[in-house]
C-alpha positions in Angstrom: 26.9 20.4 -38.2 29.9 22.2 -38.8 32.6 23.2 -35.8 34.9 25.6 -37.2 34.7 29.0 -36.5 37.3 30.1 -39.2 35.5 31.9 -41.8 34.8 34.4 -38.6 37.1 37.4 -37.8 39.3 36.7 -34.7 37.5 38.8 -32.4 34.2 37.2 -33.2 35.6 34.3 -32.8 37.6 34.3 -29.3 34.1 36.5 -27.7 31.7 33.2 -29.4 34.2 31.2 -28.2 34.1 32.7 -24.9 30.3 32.6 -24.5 29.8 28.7 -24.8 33.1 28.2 -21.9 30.7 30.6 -19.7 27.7 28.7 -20.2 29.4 24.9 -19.6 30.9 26.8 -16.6 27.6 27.8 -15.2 25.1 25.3 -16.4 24.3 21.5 -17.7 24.7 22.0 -21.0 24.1 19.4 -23.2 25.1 21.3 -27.0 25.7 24.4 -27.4 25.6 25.9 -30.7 25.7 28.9 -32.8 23.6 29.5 -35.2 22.0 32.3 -38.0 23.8 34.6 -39.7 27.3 34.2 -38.0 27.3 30.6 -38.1 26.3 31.2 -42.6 28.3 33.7 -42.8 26.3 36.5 -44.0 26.5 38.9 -40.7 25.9 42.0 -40.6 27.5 45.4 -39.2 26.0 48.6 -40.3 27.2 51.6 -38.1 25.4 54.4 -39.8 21.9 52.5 -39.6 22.6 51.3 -36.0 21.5 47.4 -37.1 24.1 44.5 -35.9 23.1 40.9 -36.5 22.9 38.5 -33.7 25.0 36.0 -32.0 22.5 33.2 -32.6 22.7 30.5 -30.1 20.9 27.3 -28.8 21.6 25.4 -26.0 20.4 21.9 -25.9 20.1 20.8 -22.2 18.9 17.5 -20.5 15.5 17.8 -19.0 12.2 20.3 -19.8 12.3 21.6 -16.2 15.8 22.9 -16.2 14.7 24.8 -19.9 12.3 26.8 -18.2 14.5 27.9 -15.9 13.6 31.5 -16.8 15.7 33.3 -14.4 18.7 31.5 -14.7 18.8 31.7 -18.5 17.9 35.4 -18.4 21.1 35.8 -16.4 23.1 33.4 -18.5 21.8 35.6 -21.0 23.0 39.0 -19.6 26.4 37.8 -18.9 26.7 36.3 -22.4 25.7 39.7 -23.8 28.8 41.3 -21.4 31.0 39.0 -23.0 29.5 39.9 -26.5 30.2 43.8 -26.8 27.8 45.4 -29.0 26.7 42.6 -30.9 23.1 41.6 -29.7 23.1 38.2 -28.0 19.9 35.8 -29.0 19.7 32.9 -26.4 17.5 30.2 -26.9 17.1 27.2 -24.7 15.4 23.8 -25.5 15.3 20.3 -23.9 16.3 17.4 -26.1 13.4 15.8 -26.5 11.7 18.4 -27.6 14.4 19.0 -30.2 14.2 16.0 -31.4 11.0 15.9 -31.4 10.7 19.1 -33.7 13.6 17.1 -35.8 10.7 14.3 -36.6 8.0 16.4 -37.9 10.4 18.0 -39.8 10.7 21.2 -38.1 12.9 23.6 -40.7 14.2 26.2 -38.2 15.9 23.1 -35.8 16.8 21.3 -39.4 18.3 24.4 -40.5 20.4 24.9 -37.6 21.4 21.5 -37.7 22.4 22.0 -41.4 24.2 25.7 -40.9 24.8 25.9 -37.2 27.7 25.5 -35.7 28.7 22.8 -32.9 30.1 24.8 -30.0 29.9 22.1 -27.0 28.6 18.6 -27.1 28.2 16.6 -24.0 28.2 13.4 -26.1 25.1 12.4 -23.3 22.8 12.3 -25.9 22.2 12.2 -30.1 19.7 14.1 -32.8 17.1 12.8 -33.9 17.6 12.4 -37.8 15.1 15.1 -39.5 12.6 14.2 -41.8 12.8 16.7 -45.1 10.2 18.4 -46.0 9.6 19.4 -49.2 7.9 23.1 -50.7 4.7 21.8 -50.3 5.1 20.4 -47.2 6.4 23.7 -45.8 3.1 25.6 -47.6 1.0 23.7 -45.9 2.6 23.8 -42.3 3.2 28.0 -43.1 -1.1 28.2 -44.1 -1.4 26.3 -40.9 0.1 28.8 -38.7 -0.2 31.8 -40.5 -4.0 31.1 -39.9 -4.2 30.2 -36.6 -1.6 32.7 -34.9 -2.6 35.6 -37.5 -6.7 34.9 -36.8 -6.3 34.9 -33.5 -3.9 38.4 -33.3 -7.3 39.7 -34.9 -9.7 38.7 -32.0 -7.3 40.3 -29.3 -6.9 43.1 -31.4 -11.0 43.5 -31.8 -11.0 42.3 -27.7 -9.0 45.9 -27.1 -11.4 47.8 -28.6 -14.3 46.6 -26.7 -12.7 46.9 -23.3 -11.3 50.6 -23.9 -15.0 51.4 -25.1 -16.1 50.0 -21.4 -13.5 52.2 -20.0 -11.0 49.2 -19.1 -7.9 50.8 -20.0 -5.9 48.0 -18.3 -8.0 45.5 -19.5 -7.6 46.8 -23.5 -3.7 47.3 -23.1 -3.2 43.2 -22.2 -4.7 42.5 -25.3 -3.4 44.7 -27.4 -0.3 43.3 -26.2 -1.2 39.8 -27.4 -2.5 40.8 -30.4 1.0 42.2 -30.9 2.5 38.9 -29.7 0.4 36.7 -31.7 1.0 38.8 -35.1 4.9 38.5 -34.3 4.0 34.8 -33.8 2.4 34.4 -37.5 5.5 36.0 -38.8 8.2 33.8 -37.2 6.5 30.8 -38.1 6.0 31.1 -41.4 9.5 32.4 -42.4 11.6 30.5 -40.0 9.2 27.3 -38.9 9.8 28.4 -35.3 8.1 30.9 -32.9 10.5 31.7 -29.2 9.0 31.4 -26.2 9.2 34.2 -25.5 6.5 37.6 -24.6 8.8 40.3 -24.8 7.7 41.9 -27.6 10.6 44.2 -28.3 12.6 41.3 -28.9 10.1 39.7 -31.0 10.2 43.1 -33.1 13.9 43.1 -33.6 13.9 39.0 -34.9 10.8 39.6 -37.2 12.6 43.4 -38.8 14.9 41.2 -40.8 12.6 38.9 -42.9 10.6 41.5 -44.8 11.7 44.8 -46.0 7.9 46.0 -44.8 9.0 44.8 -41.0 11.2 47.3 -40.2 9.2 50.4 -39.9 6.1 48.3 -37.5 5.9 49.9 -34.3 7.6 52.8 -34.4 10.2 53.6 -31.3 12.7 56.1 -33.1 11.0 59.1 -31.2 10.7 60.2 -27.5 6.8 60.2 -27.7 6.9 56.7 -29.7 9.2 54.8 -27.0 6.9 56.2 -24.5 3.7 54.7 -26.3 5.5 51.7 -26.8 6.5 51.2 -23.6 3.2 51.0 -22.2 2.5 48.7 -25.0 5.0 46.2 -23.8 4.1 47.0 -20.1 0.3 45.6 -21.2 1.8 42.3 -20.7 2.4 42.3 -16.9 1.7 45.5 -15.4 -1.4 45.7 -17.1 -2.7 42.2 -15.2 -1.3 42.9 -11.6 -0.5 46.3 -11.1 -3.2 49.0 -9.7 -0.6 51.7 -11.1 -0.9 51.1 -14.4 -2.9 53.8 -16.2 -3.2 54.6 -20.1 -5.8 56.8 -21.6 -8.0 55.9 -24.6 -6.1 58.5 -26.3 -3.5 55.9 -25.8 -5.2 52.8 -26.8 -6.7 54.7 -29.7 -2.7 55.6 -31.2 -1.7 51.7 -30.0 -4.3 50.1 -32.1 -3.9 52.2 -35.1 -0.3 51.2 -35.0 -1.2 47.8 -34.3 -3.1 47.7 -36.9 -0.5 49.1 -39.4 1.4 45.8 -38.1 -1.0 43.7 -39.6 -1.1 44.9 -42.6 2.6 44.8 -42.6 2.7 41.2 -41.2 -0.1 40.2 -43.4 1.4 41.7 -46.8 5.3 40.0 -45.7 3.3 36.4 -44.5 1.3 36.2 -48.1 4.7 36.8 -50.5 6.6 34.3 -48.3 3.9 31.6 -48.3 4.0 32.4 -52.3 7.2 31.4 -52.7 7.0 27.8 -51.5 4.7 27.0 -54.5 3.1 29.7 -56.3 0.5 32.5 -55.1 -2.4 30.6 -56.8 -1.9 27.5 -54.3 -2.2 29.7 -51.1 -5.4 30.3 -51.1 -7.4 32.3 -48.6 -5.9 33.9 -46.0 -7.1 35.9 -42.8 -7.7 39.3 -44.0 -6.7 42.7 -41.6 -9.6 43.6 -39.1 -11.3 46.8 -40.7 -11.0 49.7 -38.7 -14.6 49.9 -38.0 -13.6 47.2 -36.0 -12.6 49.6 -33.4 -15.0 49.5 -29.9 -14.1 53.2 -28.6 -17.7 54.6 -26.7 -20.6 54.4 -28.9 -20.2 57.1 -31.4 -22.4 60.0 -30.9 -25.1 60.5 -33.2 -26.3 64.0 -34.0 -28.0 66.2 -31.9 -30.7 67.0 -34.2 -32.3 63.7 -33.8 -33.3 64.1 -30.1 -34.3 60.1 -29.7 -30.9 58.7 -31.2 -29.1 61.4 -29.0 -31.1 59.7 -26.3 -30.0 56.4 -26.5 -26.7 57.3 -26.7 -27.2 58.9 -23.2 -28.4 55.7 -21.8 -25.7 53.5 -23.5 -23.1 55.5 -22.0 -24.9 55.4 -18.3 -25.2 51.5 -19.1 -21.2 51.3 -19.4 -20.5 52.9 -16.0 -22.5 50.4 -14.5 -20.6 47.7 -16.2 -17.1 49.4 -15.4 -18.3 50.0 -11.5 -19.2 45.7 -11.4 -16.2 44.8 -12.9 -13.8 47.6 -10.8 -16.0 45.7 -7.8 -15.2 42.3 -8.6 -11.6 42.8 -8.8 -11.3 45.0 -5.8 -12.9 42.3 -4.2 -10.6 39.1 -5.0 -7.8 41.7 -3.5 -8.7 41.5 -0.2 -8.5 37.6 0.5 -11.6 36.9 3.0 -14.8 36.9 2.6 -16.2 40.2 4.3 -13.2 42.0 2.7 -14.5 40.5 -0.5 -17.6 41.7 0.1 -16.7 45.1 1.5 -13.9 45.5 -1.4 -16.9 44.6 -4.0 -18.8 47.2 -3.2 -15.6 49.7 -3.2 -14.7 49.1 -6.5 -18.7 49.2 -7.5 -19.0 52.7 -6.4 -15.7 54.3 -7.8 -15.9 52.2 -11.2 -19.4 53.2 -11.5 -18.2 56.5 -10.5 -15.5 57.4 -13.2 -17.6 55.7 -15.9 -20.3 58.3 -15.0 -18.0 60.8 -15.8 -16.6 60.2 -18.8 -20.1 59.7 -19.9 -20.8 63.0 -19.0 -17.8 64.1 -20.7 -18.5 62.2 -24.1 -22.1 64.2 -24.2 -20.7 67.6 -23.6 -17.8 67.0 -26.1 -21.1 65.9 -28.6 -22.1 68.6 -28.2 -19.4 70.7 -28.7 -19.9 72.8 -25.1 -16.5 73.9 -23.5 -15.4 72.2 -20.2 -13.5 74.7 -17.6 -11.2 73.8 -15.0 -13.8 74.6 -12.5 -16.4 72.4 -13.6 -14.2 69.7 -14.5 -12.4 69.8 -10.8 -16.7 70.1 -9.2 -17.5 67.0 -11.2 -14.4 65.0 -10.4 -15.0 65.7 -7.4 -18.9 64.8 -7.3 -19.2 61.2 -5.0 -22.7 61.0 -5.5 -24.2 58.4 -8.2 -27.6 60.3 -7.9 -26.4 64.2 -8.4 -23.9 62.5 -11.3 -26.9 61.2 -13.0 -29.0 64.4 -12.6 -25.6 66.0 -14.5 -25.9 63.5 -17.2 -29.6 64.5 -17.8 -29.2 67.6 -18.0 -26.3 67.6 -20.3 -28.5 66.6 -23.1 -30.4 69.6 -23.0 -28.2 72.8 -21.5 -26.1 75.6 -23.3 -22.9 75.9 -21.5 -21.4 73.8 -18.6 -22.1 75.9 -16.1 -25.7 75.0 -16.3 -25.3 71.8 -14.9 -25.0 73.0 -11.1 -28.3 75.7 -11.8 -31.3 73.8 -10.1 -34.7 73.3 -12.0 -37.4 75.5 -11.3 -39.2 74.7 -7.7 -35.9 72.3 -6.9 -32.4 73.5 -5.1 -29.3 72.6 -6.8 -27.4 69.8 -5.8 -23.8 70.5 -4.6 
């Protein structure tokens, strides 16, 4: 490893510098060094299209449970950026026998750093591990590896979305969208650098992948007001989605997400195949994972057409189905909320009868809008407002059949109309 910082500018050098003094200061540091594009060289500062490469570092510390320190390093982190200005601050922390570990099996992104990075700190507690080289087809084969594990499985939470915002699970849907977005991120890191962070903030995965591919740059858009918004919930999936009861995003939501999800992994997909074919040629690649197809895609059952009275039927019933569904799994979690048994049980049947509840409604939605009859604000506030599984049902019937909304309230001949 090298340990001048010379061939950087003197304000570069005095903030780097000034970075690694905080973090002996502050923590056990066993190495600290920078690495990427300002330990090459080859930084960049473009004003005009806002993009400023990193100050790459990785501290080396003594044991695994002071690496997963989160909070600490997240506030090591924070401070470091302070220190940094307005170049972005990338902190990542290993223990050493994990490094060397990595060193070993011939891990490029650790032997990389060990062959470009530069030493900022060294304890002199403890010595790398000498790295075994690996040669192009070693790196093909380890690149095939993860690129078809990580990129398959992004798939499989991407298809997982769909079925859960087709049951109504908006929650549910956004958590796995999430992870598909994670796990594509994942495929890309691994097989351009060797090495995925631990890390599931997905903005910052974003911003490391942009640079490896021209075709990364435009994934997930977040230039716009609307797109930071939709984002945003995207990145919330991860944590809000699981544990808060306040989280809320429309199919109309998930249904943008995934599309742009989607566009990821074509994007991911097209970058992933022309690196792999540069280790030894595109004709020893071989298969790869292809992009899900968009019929993929588990919104409500699509409605059929209202000429054919039978398939219209079904439909009916497969929507009815899925508030049933919704209503035992809204139960199940409201129950596990309230600790003891009898709130368990009482909590159960809460969530039960308001899951079931809401899916009965946008069932009876989805068949009006089939039918292309107009919803008012007054009907739409009566049925909202409707606590009743029975009357809902009666609704639901009847929407297969009537000519305008209003209908639904008029009571059948010899019957009074439920309220």
């Amino acid at each position: 490893m090298k340990t001048s910082l010379d061939h950087l500018p003197e304000g570069k050098r005095e903030r780097i510098t000034a970075i690694a003094a905080m973090l002996q200061a502050e923590a056990a540091v066993e190495l600290v060094v920078l690495f990427g594009s300002y330990a090459r060289g080859g930084w960049v500062e473009d004003a005009e299209t806002g993009y400023f490469s990193d100050f790459d570092i990785l501290v080396v510390v003594a044991t695994e449970e002071l690496a997963r320190t989160v909070g600490m390093w997240s506030s090591l982190g924070q401070r470091a950026q302070g220190i940094a200005g307005r170049t972005p601050v990338t902190l990542i922390v290993h223990d050493i026998k994990e490094i060397n570990h990595e060193l070993r099996l011939g891990q490029y992104f650790f032997i990389d750093i060990l062959r470009e990075g530069v030493l900022l700190h060294d304890s002199r507690r403890f010595s790398l591990a000498s790295p075994k080289a690996l040669t192009s087809p070693d790196r093909l084969k380890l690149g095939l590896v993860n690129f078809r594990y990580w990129f398959g499985s992004a798939n499989e939470f991407w298809r997982g979305s769909g079925y859960f915002a087709g049951r109504g699970l908006g929650p549910h849907a956004a958590f796995l969208l999430h992870q598909a977005v994670e796990r594509y991120f994942s495929a890309t890191l691994l097989v351009f650098t060797g090495y995925k962070p631990k890390s599931h903030n997905i903005e910052e995965l974003a911003k490391e992948a942009a640079p490896l591919h021209p075709c990364l740059g435009g994934a997930l858009p977040r230039t716009e007001d609307e797109d930071k918004r939709l984002f945003d919930l995207l990145k919330r999936g991860y944590i809000d989605a699981r544990y808060s009861k306040s989280y809320r995003i429309t199919l109309d939501e998930l249904r943008i997400l995934r599309e742009r999800v989607l566009d990821l992994a074509v994007r991911v997909r097209q970058a992933c195949a022309e690196k792999l074919a540069s280790f030894c040629g595109a004709e020893a690649v071989g298969a790869l994972p292809e992009v899900p197809a968009i019929a993929d895609v588990g919104e409500l059952p699509e409605a059929p057409s209202v000429e054919d009275p039978g398939a219209f039927q079904a439909w009916r019933e497969a929507l009815t189905g899925l508030s049933y569904e919704r209503g035992k799994h809204d139960g199940t979690t409201e129950g596990f909320d309230r600790g003891s048994q009898a709130g368990f049980d009482r909590g159960k049947q809460e969530g039960f009868d308001s899951g079931q509840l809401a899916g009965q409604v946008q069932a009876l939605w989805a068949i009006l809008a089939a039918r292309g009859i107009a919803v008012d604000a007054e009907v739409r506030a009566k049925v909202e407002a409707c606590r009743e599984p029975d009357v809902l049902n009666q609704w639901i019937a009847r929407a297969v059949s009537i000519a305008s909304a209003a209908e639904l309230f008029a009571a059948p001949p010899g019957a009074s109309a439920p309220s």
